[in-house]
N, C-alpha and C positions, 0 to 999 in steps of 0.2 A: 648856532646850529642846534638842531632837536636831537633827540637820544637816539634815531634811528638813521641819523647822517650818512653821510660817504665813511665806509672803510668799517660802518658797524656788522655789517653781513661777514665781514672779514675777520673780526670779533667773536661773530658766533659762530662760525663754523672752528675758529681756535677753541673757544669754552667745550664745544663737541669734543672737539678731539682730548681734553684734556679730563672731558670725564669720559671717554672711554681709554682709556691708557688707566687711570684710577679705577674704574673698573675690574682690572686686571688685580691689583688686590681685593681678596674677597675678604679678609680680618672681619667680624664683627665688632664695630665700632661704634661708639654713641657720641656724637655733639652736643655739644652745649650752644645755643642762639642767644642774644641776648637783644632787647631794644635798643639802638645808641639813642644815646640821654638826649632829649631836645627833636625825638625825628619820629619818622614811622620807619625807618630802617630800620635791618635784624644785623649782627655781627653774628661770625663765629669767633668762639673762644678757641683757641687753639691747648689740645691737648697736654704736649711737650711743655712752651713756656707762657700760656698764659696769657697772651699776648689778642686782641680783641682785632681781629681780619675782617675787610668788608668784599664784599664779591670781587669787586674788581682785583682787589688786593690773591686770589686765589683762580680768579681768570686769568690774568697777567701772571704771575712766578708757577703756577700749578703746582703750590707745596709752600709753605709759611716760609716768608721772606724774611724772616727774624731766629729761626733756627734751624729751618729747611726740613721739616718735619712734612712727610710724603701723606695725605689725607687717603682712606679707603673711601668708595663711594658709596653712599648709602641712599636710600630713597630720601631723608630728612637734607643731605647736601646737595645732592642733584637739584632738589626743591628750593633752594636755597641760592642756586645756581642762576636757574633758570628764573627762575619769578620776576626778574627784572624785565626779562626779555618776552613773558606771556601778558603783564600786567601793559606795558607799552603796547604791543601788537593788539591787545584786547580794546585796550581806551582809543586806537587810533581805528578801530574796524566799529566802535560800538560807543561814541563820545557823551552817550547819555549819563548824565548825574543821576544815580541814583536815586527813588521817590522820597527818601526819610531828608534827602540835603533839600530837594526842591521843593518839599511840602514844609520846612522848614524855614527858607527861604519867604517863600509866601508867606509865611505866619507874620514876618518880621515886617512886610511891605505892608499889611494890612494895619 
């Protein structure tokens, strides 16, 4: 099944709800992102224990599942949030490769 299957509309309107509930604290707060090793994914570092979260992991519990530390939303998490779910809807509405992969591409057939 693809990322945007049965029951993921159901998903997103959970992640909604869970950052505007977060929302509701307004703390100025900074994250930390990091790359996980081996991918183009981002983690969040969680503040409290340190502990390396991936979106699902903060869609699913809405607060670190390793010490229940309640996240404030900031525009860098929202972003963070979401981009799973913009960069899918985007590639499924617009599934053109990019000109530098396909002009690269070409180079190697040549």
């Amino acid at each position: 099944m693809g990322y945007f299957d049965y029951g993921r509309q159901d998903t997103l309107t959970e992640l909604l709800l869970v950052l505007a509930l977060m929302k509701q604290n307004t703390a100025k707060t900074s994250y930390i992102f990091k790359n996980l090793p081996g991918s183009l994914r981002k983690v969040l570092i969680c503040p409290e224990c340190g502990e390396m979260l991936l979106q699902e992991d903060i869609e699913h519990y809405g607060s670190c599942p390793y010490c229940g530390n309640s996240f404030a939303i900031t525009n860098d998490l929202e972003e963070f949030l979401l981009n799973p779910f913009v960069d899918q809807w985007s590639f499924m509405h617009n599934p053109v490769l990019p000109d530098s992969i396909t002009r690269n591409a070409g180079e190697r057939l040549l």
